[in-house]
VOKOLPA-359125 format. One record per residue (C-alpha): x, y, z; residue number from 1; residue in one letter. Coordinates in steps of 0.2 Angstrom, whole numbers, plus 2048, in hexadecimal, padded with zeros to 3 digits. Layout:
BEGIN
NODE X Y Z NUM a
...
END
This chain:
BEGIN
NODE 800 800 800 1 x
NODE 807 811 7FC 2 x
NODE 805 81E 808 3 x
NODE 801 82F 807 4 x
NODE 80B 838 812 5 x
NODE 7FF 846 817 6 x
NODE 7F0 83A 81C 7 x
NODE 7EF 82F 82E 8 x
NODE 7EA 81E 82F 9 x
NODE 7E5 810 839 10 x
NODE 7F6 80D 83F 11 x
NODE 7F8 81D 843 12 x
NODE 7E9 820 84B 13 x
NODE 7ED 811 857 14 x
NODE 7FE 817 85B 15 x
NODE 7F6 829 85F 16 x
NODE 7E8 822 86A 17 x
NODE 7F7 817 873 18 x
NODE 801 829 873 19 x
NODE 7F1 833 87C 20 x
NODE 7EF 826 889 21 x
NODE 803 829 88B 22 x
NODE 807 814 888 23 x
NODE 81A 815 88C 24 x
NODE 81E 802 886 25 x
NODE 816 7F6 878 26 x
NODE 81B 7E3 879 27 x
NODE 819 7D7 869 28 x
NODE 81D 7CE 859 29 x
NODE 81B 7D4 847 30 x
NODE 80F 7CB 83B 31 x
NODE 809 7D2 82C 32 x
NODE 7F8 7D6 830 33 x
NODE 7FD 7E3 83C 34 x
NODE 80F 7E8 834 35 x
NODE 809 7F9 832 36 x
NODE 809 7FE 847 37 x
NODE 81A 7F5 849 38 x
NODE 821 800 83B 39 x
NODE 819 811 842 40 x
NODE 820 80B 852 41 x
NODE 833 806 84D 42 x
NODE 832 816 841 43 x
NODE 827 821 84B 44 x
NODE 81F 831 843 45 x
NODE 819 838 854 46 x
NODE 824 839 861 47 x
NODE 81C 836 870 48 x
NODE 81A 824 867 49 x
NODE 81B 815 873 50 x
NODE 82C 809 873 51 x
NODE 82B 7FA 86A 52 x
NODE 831 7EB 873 53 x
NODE 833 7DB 869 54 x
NODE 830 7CD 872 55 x
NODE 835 7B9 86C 56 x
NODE 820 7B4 86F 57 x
NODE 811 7BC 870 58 x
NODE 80A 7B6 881 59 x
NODE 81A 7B9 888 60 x
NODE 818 7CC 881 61 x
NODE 805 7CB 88A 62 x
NODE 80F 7C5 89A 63 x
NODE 81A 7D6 898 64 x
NODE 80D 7E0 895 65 x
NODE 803 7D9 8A5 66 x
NODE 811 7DF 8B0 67 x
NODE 811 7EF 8AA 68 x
NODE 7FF 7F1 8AF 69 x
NODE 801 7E7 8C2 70 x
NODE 813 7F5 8C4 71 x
NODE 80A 804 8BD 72 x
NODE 7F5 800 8BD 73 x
NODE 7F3 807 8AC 74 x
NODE 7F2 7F9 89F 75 x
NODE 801 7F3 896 76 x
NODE 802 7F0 882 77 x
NODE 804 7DF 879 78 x
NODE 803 7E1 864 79 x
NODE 802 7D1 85D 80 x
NODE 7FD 7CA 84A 81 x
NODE 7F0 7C2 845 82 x
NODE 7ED 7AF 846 83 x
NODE 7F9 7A6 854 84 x
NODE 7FC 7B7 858 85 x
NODE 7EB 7B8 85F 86 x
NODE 7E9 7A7 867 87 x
NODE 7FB 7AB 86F 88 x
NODE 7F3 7B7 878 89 x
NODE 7E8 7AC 881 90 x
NODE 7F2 7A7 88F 91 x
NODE 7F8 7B9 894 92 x
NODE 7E7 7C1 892 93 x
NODE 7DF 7B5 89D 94 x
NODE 7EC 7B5 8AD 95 x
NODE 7E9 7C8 8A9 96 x
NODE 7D7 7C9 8AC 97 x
NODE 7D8 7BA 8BB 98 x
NODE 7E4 7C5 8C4 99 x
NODE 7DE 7D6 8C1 100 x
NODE 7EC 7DF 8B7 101 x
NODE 7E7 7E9 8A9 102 x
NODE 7EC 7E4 898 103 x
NODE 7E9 7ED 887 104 x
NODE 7EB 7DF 878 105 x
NODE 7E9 7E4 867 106 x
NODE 7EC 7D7 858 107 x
NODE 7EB 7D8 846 108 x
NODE 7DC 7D0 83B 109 x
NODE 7DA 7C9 82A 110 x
NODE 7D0 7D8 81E 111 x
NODE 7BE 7DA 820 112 x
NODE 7BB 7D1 811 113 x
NODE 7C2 7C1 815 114 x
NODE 7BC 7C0 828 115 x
NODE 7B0 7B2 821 116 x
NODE 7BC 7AA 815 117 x
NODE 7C6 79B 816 118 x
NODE 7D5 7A6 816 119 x
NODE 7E6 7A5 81F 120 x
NODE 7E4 7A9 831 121 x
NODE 7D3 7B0 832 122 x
NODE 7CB 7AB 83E 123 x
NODE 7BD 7B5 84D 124 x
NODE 7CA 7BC 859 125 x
NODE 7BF 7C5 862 126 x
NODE 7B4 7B3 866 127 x
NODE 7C5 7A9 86A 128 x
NODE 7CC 7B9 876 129 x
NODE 7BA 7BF 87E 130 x
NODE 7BB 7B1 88C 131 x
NODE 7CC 7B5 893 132 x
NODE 7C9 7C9 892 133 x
NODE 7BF 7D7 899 134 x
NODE 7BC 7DF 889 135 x
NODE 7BD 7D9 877 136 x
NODE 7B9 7E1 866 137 x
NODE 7BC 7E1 855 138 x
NODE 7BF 7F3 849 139 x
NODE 7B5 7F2 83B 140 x
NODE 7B7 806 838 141 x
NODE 7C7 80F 837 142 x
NODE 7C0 81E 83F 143 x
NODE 7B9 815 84C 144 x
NODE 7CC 80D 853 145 x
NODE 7D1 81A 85F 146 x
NODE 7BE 817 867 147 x
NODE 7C3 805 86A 148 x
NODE 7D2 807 871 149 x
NODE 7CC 815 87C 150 x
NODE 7BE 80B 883 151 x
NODE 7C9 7FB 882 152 x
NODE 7D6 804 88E 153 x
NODE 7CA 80B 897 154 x
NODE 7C3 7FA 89D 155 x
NODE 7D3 7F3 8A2 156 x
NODE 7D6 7FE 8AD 157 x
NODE 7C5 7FE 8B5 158 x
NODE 7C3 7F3 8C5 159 x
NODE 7C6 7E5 8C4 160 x
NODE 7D5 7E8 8B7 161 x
NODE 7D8 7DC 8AB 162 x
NODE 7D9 7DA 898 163 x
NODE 7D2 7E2 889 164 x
NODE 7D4 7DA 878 165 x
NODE 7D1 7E5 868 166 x
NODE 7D3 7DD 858 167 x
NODE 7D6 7E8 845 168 x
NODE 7D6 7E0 835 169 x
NODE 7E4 7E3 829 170 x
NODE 7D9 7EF 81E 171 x
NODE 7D5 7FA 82C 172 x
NODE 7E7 7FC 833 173 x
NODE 7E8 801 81F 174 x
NODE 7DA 80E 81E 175 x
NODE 7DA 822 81F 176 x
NODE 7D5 826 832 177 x
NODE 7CF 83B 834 178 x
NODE 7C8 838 845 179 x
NODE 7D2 841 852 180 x
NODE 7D8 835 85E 181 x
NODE 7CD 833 86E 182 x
NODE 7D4 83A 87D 183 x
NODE 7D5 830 88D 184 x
NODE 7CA 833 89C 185 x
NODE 7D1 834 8AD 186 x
NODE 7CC 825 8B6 187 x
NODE 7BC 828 8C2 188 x
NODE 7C5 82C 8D5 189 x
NODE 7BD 822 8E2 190 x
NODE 7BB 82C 8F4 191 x
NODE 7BC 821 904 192 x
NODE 7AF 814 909 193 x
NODE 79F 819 914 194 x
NODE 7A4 821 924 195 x
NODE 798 817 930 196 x
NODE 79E 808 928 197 x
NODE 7AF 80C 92B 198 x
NODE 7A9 813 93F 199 x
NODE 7A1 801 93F 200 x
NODE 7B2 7F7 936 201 x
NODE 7BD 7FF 947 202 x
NODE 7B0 7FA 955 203 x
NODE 7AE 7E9 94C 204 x
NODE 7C1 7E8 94D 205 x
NODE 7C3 7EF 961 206 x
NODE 7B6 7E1 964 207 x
NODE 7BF 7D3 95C 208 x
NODE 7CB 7C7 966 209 x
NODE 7D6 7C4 958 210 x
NODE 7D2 7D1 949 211 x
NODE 7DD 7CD 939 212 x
NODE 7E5 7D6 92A 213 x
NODE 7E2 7CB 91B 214 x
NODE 7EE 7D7 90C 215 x
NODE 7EA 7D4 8F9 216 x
NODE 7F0 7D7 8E9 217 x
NODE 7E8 7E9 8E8 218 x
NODE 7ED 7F1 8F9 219 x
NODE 7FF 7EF 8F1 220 x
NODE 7FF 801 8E8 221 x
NODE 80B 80E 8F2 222 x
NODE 7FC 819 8F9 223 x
NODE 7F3 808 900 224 x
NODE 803 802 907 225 x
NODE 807 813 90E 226 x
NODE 7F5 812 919 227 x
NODE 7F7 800 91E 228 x
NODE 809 805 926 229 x
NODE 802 811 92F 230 x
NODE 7F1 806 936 231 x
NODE 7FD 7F8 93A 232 x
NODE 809 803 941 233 x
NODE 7FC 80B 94E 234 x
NODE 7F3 7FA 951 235 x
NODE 7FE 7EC 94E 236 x
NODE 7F1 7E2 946 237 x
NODE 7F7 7D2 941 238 x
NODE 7FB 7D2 92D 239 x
NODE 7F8 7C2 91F 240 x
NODE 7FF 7C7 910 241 x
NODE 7F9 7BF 901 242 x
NODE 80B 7BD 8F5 243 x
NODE 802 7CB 8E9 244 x
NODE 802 7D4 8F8 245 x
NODE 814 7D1 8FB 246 x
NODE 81D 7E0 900 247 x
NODE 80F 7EC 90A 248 x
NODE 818 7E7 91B 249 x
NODE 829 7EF 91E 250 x
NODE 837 7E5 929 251 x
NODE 833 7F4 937 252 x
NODE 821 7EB 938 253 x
NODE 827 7D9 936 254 x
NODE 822 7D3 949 255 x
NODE 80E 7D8 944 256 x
NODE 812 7CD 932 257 x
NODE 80B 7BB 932 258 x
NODE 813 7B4 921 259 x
NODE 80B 7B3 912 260 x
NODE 7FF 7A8 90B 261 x
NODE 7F8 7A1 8F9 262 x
NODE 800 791 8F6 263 x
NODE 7FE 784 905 264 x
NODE 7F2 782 912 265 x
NODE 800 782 922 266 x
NODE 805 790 924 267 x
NODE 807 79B 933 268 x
NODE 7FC 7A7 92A 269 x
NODE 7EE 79D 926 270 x
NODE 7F1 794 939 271 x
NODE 7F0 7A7 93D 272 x
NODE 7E0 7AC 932 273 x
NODE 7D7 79D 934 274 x
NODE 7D9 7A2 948 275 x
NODE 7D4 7B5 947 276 x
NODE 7C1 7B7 949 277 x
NODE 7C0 7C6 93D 278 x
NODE 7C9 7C7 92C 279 x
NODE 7CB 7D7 925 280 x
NODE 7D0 7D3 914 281 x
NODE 7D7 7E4 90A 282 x
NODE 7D9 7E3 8F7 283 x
NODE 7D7 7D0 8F8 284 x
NODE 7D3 7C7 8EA 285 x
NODE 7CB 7B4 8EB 286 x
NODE 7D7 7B1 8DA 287 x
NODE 7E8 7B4 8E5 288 x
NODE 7E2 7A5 8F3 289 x
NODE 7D1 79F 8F1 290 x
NODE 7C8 7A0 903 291 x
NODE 7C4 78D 902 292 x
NODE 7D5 78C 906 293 x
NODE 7D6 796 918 294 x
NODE 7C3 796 91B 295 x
NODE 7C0 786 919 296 x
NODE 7AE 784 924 297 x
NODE 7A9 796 91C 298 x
NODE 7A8 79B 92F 299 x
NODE 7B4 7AA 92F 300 x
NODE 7AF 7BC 932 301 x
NODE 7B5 7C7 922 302 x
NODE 7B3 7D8 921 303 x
NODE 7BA 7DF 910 304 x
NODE 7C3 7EF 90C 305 x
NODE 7C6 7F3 8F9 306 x
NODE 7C1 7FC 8EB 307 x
NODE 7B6 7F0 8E3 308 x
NODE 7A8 7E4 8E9 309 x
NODE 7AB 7D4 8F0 310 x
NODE 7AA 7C4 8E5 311 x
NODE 7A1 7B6 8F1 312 x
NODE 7A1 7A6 8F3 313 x
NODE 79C 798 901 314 x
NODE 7AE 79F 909 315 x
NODE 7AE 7B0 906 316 x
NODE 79E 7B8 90C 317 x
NODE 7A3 7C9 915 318 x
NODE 796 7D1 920 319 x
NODE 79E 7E2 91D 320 x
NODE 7A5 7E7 90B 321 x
NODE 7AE 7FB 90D 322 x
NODE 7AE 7FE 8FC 323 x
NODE 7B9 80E 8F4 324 x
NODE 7CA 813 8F3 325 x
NODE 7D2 807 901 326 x
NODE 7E1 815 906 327 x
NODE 7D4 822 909 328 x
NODE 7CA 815 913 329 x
NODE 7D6 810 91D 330 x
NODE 7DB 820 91E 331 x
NODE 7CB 825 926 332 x
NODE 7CB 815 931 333 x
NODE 7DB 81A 93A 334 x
NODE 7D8 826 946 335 x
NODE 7CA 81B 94F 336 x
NODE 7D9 80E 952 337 x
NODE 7E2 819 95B 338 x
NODE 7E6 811 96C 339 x
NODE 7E3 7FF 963 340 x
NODE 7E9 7F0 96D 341 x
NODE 7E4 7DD 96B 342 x
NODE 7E0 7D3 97A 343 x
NODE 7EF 7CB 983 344 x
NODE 7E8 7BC 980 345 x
NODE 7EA 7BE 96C 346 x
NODE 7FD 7C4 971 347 x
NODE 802 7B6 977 348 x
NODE 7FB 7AB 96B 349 x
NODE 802 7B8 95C 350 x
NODE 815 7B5 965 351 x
NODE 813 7A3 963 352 x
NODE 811 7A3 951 353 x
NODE 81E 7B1 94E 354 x
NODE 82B 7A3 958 355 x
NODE 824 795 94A 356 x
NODE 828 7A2 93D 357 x
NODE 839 7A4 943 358 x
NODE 83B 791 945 359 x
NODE 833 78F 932 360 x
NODE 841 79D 92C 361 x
NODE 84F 794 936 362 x
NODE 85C 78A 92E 363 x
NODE 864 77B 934 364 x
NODE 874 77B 93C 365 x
NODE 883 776 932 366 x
NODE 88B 767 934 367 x
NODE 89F 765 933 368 x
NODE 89E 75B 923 369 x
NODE 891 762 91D 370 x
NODE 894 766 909 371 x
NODE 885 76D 903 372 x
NODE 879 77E 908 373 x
NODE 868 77B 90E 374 x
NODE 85B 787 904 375 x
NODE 858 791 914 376 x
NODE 86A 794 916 377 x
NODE 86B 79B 905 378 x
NODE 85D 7A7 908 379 x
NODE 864 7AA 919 380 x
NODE 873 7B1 910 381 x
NODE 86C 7BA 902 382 x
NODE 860 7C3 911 383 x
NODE 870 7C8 91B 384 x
NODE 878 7CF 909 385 x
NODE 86A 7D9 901 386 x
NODE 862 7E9 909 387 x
NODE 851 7EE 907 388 x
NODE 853 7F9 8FA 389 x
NODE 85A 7ED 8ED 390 x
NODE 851 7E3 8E0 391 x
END
């Protein structure tokens, strides 16, 4: 196709629409149908244009783009072909969607005219991709691509995040585009949760015996993490991270830390929450550790703090959901702590599993003709060598 240099088209328009929602990175493989965006990326004629990164495989490029949108919360890019670069995709944009990061996928497309032919690679790609995504549509107009991106971006980064799929046929990557490229709207800003609820969430806590901390994957954002700190720090509630969750309890704060818990069911932190008679679970989501597997019986008290509602089962039934921004919540919730402390009963029980922690974390003594490291030694060394702000 020759191009006129004074017109736009569709790969310009979805660079633009990438460039006004300020995408800093794309990950991909090239393919035919969608040649044209990696060539006004690796040639760019705005300069604002994202970078291209080439990656070896096109779920591992979804897999990239997925940790852009878990470090920074605005969706990361993958740019695929059509064909096995679409069904590539599948595996990334599902663990996307499953564990709430926000993903932007956009893949090339036979021309219109052979969507329904027998044709190399053509296939539905929006029927193969709409299972494992939040969003998922097809351009059948070129003035109507920055549209579908805006709205495809916009939903993966709505709670819950995940992945949106938008799919362009070759011919419309092709056409003249004159639409202007949308603009993105600023994400709706959630205030904190009702203030009787959270009055009521502090006099259910000074009531309880053995109250609980239960951290999930989206009380990990620095502000969250900065408003947990402080409650933990006036309280000393006990704390269960869940491992997305790794991270919000500093080594000042580790005697109030219980471990982590997602993988097996023996840990001192589900000992720990399977004790507590009311779980407050912040940011938790069922997907990181499902509740079967430290409520059991579905006889726990759980009170939930987070910015979304709760998603129940015959394990996870809350009786109290304080829904909105969870750092302005707790936020709110801190100053009817002050003077916190749990019964010395709960203490003592909370000393004796911070002794089997210690025990768990322990390694053995060396013997004298001992010619191999156990692991917990190795780790026990790395620990003493690496501070707390390396990586």
């Amino acid at each position: 196709m020759t191009e006129d240099k004074g017109k736009r088209y569709g790969a310009d328009a979805i660079i633009d629409s990438l460039v006004n929602h300020d995408v800093k990175y794309v990950f991909g493989v090239p393919g035919a149908k969608i040649d044209r965006v990696f060539e006004r990326l690796e040639h760019p004629t705005n300069e604002k244009a994202p970078q291209l990164i080439i990656t070896r495989h096109e779920q591992n490029a979804a897999f990239m783009a997925q940790g852009i949108g878990r470090i920074t919360g605005k969706p990361g890019v993958v740019l695929t072909t059509s064909g096995p670069g679409v069904s590539n995709l599948a595996t990334g944009l599902v663990t996307a969607t499953a564990e709430g990061d926000p993903v932007l996928a956009i893949s090339g497309q036979v021309q219109r005219t052979d969507l329904l032919r027998l044709t190399h690679q053509s296939m539905d790609n929006v029927a193969l991709l709409a299972p494992v995504t939040k969003y998922a549509a097809e351009v059948q107009e070129p003035e109507n691509i920055s549209e579908v991106i805006a709205n495809a971006y916009q939903e993966a980064e709505a709670a819950k995040q995940g992945a949106s799929f938008v799919s362009v046929p070759q011919d419309v990557t092709d056409s003249e585009v004159k639409t202007a490229p949308i603009a993105p709207m600023p994400a709706p800003v959630l205030g904190p949760a009702s203030p009787v609820e959270s009055t009521l969430l502090a006099q259910r806590i000074k009531t309880a015996k053995l109250p609980v901390l239960l951290l999930g994957m989206r009380a990990s954002d620095p502000e969250t993490t900065k408003s947990i700190r402080n409650l933990v720090e006036e309280t000393h509630l006990p704390v269960v991270e869940t491992f997305q969750g790794a991270g919000i309890i500093p080594r000042e704060l580790e005697d109030d830390f219980f471990g982590r818990v997602g993988l097996f069911r023996n840990q001192p932190g589900d000992q720990l929450l399977k004790h507590a008679d009311l779980v407050i679970a912040v940011g938790y989501d069922p997907i990181e550790y499902e509740p079967r597997n430290w409520n059991n019986e579905g006889d726990a008290n759980i009170i939930v703090i987070d910015s979304m509602r709760a998603e129940v089962d015959k394990n996870f039934q809350p009786e109290r959901e304080l829904v909105g921004d969870i750092s302005q919540t707790l936020d709110f919730l801190l100053p009817y702590m002050k003077g916190f402390k749990l019964p010395e009963s709960s203490r003592e029980y909370l000393d004796g599993l911070q002794e089997k922690l210690k025990l768990r974390d322990e390694p053995p003594a060396v013997t004298e003709n001992q010619v191999t490291s156990h692991p917990l030694s190795i780790i026990q060394a790395l620990q003493d060598r690496v501070t707390d702000y390396m990586t």
